[in-house]
C-alpha positions in Angstrom: 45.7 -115.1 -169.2 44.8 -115.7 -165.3 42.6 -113.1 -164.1 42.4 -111.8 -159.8 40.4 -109.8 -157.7 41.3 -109.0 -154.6 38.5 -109.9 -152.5 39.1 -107.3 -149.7 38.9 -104.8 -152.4 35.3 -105.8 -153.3 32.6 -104.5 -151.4 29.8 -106.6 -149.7 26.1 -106.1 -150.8 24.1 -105.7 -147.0 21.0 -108.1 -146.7 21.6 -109.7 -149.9 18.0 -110.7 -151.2 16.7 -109.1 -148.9 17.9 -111.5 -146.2 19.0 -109.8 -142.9 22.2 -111.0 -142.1 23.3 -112.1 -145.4 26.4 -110.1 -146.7 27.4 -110.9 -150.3 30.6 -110.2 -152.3 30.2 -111.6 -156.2 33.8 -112.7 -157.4 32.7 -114.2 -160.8 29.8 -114.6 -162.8 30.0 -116.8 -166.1 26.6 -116.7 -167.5 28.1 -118.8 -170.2 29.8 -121.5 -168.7 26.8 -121.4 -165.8 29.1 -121.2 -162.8 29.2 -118.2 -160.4 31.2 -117.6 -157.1 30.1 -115.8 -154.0 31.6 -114.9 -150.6 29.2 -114.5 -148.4 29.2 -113.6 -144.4 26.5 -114.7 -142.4 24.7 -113.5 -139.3 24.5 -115.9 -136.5 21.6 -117.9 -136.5 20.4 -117.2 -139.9 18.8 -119.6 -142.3 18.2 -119.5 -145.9 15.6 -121.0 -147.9 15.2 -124.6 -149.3 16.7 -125.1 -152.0 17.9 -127.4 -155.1 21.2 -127.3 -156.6 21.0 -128.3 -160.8 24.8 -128.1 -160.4 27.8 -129.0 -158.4 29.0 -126.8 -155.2 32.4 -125.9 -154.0 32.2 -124.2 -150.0 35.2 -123.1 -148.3 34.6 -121.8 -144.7 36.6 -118.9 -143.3 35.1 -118.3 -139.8 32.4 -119.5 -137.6 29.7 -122.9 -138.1 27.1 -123.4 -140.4 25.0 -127.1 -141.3 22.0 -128.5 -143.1 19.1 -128.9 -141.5 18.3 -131.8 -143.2 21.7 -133.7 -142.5 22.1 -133.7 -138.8 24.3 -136.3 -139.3 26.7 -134.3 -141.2 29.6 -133.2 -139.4 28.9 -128.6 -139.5 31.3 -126.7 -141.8 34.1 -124.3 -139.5 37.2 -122.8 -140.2 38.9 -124.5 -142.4 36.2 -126.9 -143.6 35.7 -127.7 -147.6 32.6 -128.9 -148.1 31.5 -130.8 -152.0 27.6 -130.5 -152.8 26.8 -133.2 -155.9 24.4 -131.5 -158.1 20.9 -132.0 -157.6 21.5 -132.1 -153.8 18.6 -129.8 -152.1 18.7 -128.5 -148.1 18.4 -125.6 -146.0 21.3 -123.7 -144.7 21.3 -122.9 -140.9 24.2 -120.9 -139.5 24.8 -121.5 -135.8 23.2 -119.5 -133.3 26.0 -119.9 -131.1 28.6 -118.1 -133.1 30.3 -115.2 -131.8 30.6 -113.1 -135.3 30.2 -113.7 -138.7 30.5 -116.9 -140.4 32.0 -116.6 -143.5 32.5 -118.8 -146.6 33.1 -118.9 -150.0 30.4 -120.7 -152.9 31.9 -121.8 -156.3 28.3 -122.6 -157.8 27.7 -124.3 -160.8 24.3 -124.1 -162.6 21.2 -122.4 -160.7 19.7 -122.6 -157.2 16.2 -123.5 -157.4 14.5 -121.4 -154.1 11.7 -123.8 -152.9 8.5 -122.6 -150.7 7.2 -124.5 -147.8 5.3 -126.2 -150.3 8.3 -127.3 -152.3 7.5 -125.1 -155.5 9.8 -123.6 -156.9 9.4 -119.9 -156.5 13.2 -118.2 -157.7 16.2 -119.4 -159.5 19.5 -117.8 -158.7 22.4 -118.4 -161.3 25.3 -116.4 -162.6 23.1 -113.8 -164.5 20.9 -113.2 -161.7 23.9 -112.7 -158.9 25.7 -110.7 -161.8 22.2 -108.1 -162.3 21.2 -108.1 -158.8 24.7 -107.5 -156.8 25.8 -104.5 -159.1 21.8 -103.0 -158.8 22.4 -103.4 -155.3 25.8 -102.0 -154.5 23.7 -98.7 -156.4 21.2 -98.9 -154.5 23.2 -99.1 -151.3 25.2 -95.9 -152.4 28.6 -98.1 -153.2 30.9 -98.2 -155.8 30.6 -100.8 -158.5 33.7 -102.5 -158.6 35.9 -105.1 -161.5 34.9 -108.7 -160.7 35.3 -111.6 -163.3 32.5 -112.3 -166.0 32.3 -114.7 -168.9 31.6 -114.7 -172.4 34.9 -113.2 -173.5 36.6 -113.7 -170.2 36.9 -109.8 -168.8 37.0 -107.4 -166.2 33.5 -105.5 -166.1 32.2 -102.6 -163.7 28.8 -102.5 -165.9 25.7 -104.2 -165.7 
């Protein structure tokens, strides 16, 4: 069986994390097979934390520019870009200040994202359980309905947490 979710039927979490700027839409969350997808629209000019990547990334960008600031080198992800992270690659995600609207992409994450400090500790992990308990507590907390998106286990549809 193939499962879909229409992705304009989900609804974005506002300030994800408590990130200004950082509106998050979870499409799957296999805490078993440890990979979790995310589309995400960014302010311009915001920047995430450091962090470290125990598994492979997939990024597909929609609208607007966004880099690493550790790879200045590296050509900036806009419309249309696909972007391949190795795992264990670590960097900081900058979105242009320059863009006029949103940028907007799409994450297929494998295994966790290790949030570093300034110091380099490691001071959150972010994997498919945590984006599958934190998006549906926030979509409550921000007064919106709790919609199907795709979990693991026994591949399903679930609105619970």
């Amino acid at each position: 069986m193939a499962f879909h979710v229409g992705t304009d039927d989900l609804p974005y979490v506002d300030d994800f994390g408590g990130i200004e700027g950082v509106r998050l839409k979870l499409l799957l969350a296999d805490v078993e097979g440890g990979v979790f997808v995310v589309r995400i629209r960014f302010a311009p000019g915001v920047e995430l934390a450091t962090h470290h990547h125990t598994g492979a990334v997939h990024a597909f960008t929609f609208s607007g520019e966004w880099s690493y600031l550790e790879y200045p080198e590296s050509p900036s992800s806009v419309a249309g870009s696909y972007l391949y992270e190795p795992p264990g690659s670590t960097h900081t995600l900058k979105v242009a200040d320059h863009n006029d609207g949103e940028t907007d992409a799409l994450f297929v994450i494998y295994g966790a994202m290790l949030i570093h400090d300034g110091d380099g500790n490691v001071v959150a992990v972010l994997d498919a359980a945590s984006h599958r308990r934190d998006y549906v507590l926030a979509l409550r907390e921000q007064g919106k309905p709790v919609p199907q998106f795709i979990e693991g286990g026994s591949i399903r549809y679930t609105t619970s947490d």
